[in-house]
C-alpha positions in Angstrom: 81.2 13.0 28.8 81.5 10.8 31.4 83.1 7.0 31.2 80.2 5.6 32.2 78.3 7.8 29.2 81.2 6.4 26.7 80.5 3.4 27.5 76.7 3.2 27.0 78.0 5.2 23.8 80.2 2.2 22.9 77.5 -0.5 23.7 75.2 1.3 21.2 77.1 1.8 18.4 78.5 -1.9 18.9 74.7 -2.9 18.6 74.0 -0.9 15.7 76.9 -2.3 13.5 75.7 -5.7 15.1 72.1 -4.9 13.3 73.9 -3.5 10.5 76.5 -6.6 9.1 73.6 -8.7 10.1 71.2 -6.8 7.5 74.4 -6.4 4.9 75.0 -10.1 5.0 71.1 -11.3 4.5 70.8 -8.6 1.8 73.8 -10.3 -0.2 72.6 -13.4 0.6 69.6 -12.6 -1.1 71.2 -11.0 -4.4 73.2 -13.6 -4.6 70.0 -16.2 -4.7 68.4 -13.8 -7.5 71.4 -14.4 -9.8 74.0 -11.9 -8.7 77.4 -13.7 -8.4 79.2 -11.3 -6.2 76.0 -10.1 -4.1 76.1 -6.4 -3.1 78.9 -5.8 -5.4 77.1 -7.1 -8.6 74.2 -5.1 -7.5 76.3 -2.4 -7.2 77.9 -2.4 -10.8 74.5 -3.4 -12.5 73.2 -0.3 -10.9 76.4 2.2 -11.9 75.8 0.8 -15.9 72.2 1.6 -15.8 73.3 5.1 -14.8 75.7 5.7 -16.9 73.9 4.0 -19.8 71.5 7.0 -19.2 73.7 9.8 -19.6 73.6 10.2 -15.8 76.5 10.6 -13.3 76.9 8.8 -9.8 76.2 12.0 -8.2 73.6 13.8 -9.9 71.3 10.8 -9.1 72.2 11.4 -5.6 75.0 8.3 -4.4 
């Protein structure tokens, strides 16, 4: 690969974590509106109980 291709390389993944924090921080923003107190992490946690609650594991429902 050539410099100048590393660099476009750069400049695109540099845009797609700018797309991606931008998307992480409205969807916490939003949990934490609906009554989640720690956002993404609640969400997260509420999510592993249900799992669990059915007998399930983390992995055999695919995370």
């Amino acid at each position: 690969m050539s410099k100048q291709e590393l660099l476009n390389e750069i400049a695109r993944l540099q845009t797609k974590l700018d797309h991606f924090e931008t998307e992480w921080s409205y969807l916490d923003r939003i949990l934490l509106e609906c009554g989640f107190r720690k956002g993404i992490m609640t969400l997260k946690k509420t999510v592993e109980n249900m799992i669990y609650e059915n007998g399930n594991s983390v992995d055999e429902v695919g995370f």
